[in-house]
C-alpha positions in Angstrom: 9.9 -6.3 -32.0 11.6 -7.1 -28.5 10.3 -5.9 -25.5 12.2 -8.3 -23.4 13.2 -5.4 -19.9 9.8 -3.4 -20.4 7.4 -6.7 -21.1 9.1 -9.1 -18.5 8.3 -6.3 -16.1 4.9 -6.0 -17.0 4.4 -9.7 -17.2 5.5 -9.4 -13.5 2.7 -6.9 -12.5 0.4 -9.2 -15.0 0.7 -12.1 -12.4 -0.1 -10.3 -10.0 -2.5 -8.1 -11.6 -5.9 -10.7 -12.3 -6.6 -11.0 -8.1 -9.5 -8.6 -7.5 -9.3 -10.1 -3.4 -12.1 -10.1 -0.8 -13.4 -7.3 1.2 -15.0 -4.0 0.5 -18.7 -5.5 -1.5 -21.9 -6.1 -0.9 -23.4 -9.0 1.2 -22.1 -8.7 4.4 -20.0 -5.4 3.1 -17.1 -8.3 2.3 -17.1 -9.3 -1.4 -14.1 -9.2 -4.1 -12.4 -5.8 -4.7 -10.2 -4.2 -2.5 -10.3 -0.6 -3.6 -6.4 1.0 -4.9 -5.1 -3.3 -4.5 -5.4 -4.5 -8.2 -2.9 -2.2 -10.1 0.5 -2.9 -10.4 4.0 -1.5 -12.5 3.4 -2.3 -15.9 0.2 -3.8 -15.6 -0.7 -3.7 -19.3 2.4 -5.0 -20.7 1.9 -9.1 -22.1 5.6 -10.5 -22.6 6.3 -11.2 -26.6 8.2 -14.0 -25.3 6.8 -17.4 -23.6 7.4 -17.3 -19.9 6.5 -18.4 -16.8 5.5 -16.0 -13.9 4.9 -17.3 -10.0 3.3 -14.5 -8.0 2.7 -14.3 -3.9 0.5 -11.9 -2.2 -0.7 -10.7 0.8 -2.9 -8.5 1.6 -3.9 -7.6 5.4 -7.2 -5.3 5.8 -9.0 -4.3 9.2 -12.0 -2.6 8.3 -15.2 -0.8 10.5 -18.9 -0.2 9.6 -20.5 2.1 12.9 -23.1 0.4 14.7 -25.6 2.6 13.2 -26.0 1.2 10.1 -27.5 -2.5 9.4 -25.5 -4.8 7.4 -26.7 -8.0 5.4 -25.0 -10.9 6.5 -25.9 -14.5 6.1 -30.2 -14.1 5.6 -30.3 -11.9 8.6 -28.7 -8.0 9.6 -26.1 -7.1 12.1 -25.8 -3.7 13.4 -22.2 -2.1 12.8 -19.7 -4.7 11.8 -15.8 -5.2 12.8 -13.5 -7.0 10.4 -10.0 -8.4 10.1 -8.9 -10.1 7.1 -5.6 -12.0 5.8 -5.9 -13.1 2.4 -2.7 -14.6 0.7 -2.8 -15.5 -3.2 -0.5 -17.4 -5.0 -0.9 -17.3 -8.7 0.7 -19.1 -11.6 0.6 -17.1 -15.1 1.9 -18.8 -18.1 2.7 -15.8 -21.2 2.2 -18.2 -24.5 4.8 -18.1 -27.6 2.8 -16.5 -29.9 5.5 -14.0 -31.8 6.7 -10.2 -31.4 3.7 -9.1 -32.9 1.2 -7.0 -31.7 -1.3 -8.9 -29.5 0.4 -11.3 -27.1 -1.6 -14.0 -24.7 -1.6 -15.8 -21.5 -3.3 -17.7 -18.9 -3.6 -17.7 -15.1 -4.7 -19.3 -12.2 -5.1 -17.9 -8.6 -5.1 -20.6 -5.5 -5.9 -17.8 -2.4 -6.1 -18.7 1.6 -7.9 -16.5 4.0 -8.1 -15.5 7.5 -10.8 -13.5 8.6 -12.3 -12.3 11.7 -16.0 -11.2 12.0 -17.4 -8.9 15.5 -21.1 -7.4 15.5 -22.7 -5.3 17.5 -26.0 -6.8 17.5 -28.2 -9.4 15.7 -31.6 -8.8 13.8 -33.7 -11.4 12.6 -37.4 -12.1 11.1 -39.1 -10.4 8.4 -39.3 -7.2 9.8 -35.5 -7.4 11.3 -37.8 -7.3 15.1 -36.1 -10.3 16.9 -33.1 -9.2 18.7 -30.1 -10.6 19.4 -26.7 -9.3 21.4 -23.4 -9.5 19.2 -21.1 -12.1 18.9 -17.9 -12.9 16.8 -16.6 -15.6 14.6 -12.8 -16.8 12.8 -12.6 -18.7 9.8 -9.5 -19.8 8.1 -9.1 -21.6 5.3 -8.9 -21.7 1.2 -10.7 -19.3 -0.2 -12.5 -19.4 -3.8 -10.1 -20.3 -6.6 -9.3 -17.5 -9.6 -8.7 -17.8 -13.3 -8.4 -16.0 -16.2 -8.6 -18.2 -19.1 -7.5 -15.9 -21.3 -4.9 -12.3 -20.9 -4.7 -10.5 -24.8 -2.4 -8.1 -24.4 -1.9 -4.8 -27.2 0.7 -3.0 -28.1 0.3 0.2 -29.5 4.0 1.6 -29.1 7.1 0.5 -26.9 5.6 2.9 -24.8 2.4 2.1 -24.4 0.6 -1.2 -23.9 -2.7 -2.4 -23.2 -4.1 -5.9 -21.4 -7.9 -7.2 -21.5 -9.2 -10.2 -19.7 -12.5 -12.1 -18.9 -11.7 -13.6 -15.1 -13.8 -15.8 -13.3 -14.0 -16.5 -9.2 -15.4 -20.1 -8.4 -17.2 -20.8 -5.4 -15.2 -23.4 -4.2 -14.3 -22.0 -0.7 -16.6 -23.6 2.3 -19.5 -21.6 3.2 -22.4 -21.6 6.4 -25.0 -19.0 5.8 -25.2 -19.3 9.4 -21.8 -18.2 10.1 -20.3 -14.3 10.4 -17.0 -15.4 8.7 -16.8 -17.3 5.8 -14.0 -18.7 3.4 -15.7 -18.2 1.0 -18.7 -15.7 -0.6 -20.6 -19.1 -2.2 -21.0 -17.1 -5.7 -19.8 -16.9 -8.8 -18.4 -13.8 -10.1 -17.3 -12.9 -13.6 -15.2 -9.7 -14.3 -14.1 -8.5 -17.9 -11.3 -6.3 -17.0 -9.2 -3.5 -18.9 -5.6 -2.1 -18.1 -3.6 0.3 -19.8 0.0 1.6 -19.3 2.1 4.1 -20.4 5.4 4.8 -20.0 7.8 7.6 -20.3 11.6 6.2 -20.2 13.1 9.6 -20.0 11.4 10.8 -17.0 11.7 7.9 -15.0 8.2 7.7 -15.2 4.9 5.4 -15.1 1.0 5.5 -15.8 -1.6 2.5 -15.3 -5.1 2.3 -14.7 -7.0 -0.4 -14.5 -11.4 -0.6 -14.7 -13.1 -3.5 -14.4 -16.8 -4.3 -14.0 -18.3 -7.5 -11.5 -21.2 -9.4 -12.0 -21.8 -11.7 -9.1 -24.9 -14.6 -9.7 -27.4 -15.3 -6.6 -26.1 -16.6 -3.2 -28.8 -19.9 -3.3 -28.2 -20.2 0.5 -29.4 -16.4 1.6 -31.7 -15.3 -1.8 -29.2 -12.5 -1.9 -28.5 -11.2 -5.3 -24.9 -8.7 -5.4 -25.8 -5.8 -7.5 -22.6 -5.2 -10.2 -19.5 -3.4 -9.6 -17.6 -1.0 -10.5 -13.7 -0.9 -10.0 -11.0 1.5 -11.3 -7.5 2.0 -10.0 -5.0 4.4 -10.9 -1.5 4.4 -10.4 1.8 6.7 -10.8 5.3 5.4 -10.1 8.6 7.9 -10.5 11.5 5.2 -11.3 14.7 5.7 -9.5 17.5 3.3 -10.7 16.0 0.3 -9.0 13.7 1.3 -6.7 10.3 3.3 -7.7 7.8 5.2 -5.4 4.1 6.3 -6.4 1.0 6.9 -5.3 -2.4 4.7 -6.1 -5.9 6.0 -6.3 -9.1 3.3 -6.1 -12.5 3.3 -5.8 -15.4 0.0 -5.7 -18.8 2.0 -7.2 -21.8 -0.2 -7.2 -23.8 0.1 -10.0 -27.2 -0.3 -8.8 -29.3 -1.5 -5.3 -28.8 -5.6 -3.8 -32.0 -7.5 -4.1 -33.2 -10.3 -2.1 -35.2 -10.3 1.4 -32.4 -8.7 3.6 -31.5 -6.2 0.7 -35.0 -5.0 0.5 -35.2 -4.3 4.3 -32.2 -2.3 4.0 -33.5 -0.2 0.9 -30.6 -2.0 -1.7 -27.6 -1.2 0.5 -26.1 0.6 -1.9 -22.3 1.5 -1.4 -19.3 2.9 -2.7 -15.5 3.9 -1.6 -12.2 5.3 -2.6 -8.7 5.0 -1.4 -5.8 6.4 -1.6 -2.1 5.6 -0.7 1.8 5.2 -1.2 3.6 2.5 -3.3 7.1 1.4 -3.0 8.5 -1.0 -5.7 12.0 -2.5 -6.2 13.5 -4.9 -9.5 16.3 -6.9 -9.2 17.5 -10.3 -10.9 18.0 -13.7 -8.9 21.1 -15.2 -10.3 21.3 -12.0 -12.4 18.7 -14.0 -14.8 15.3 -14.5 -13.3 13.7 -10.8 -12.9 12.2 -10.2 -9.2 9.5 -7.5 -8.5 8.9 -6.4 -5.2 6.3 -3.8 -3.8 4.5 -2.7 -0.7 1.6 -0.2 -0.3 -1.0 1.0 2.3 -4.0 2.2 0.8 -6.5 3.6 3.4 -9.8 4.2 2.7 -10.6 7.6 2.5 -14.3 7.5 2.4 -16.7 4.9 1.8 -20.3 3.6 2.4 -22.0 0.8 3.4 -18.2 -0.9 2.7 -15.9 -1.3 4.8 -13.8 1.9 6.3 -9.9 0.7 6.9 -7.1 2.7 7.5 -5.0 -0.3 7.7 -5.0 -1.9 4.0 -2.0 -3.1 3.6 -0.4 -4.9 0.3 2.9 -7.1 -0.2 3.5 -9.1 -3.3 6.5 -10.7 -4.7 6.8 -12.1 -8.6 9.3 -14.1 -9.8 9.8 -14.9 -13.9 11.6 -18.0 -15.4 
């Protein structure tokens, strides 16, 4: 069975697809997912063929938490929190030869870069959060942890519709300071099975994926700050028209029970959740009229949210090339 148009497409979306970037979590309301970010055209669709696919994001977020509410950031709290962050990804997925059959494999890895920008309110320290301290900001740039997923299995249960689980893993290889308001990196490991499904309808022009995934971070060793799990689902519809396609996308982070550690306690598990929701562009060409190009762009605001980050200025452009 060929599903050379359809899978390159989705092997496309697939390299782009295994990100799950910073912002919108726990410690320090900045962690992994960016709610309505991690679903793409196709996303479910494995190639039957062996190919390579090079994928570059960016994704540009400038979030608020009020300076009423207390956030955990580096063994201390913060009162109200402003953030800017740049994070750009470029990823490497290589689709194995393993036949037309049914299940199809591949493997990825992620090399990300971040800029970020950190501006409090005010500064809380001691046991009972009583010493006092005025705001202050803080800029970090640099690489951020690395991403893999060992391991993509793709299903396909028709032409028409497709389905992609993965076991990914973020490395804390990015520099951290507990002491410092931005960081390059979270200085935790998190490891997130993930399920996507698409399904398409040819006839109409038309396109379903969603995409759930859970997140299980270990402790932060430099704060005693233990990330409770996550959980992430994004939904996307796209309405094809010749080359170009325009949809909307739906996300929301839920966290699935309270943060522990010192700072958590104070502030009762700061317990959070969001949802976002936005428009999608996307456009497919060739280069050469041979190597398939994807191109999207969205903006997926937050619509409501707490104790994460509130943007209305999420913005997301990513570009995959397959050869």
């Amino acid at each position: 069975m060929k599903r050379v148009s359809t899978a390159i497409l989705g092997a496309m979306a697939a390299g782009g697809l295994w990100l799950s970037p910073i912002a919108h979590a726990t410690e320090g309301a900045l962690g992994r997912p960016v709610a309505g970010t991690n679903v793409s055209a196709n996303a479910g669709v494995i190639p039957d063929q062996p190919v390579w696919i090079a994928n570059l994001q960016q994704i540009y977020l400038d979030g608020s938490i009020d300076g009423a509410r207390q956030i955990p950031i580096g063994g201390r709290t913060t009162a109200g929190i402003d953030a800017k962050v740049a994070l750009t990804l470029a990823t490497i997925m290589k689709v194995w030869d393993t036949g037309p059959g049914a299940w199809n494999f591949a493997s990825s890895f992620t090399l990300p870069y971040v800029w970020t920008t950190v501006h409090t309110s005010a500064t809380f320290a001691g046991p009972g959060g009583g010493s006092f301290s005025r705001g202050s900001s803080d800029r970090a740039s640099n690489l951020y942890d690395i991403y893999f997923s060992p391991i993509v299995a793709g299903y396909h249960f028709s032409k028409t519709s497709h389905m992609a689980l993965s076991f990914n893993v973020w490395a804390p290889t990015g520099h951290y300071d507990k002491n410092a308001l931005a960081n390059p990196g979270l200085n935790t490991w998190t490891f997130v099975p993930q399920v996507v499904y698409t399904h398409l309808m040819p006839q109409y022009g038309l396109e379903f994926n969603a995409l759930a995934a859970f997140q299980f971070y270990t402790r932060n060793s430099a704060t005693d700050y233990q990330n409770a799990p996550l959980f992430t689902l994004d939904v996307m519809g796209v309405k094809k028209f010749g080359n170009w396609g325009a949809g909307l996308v739906m996300g929301t982070v839920q966290q699935l029970g309270n943060d522990s550690g010192p700072v958590a306690d104070r502030l009762n598990g700061f317990r959070g959740h969001d949802f976002a929701l936005g428009p999608i562009i996307t456009y497919d060409t060739k280069l050469g009229g041979k190597a398939p190009l994807s191109l999207s762009l969205r903006w997926v605001p937050t619509v409501s949210s707490k104790n994460r980050l509130d943007s209305t200025a999420t913005v997301q452009a990513t570009a995959t090339l397959v050869f």
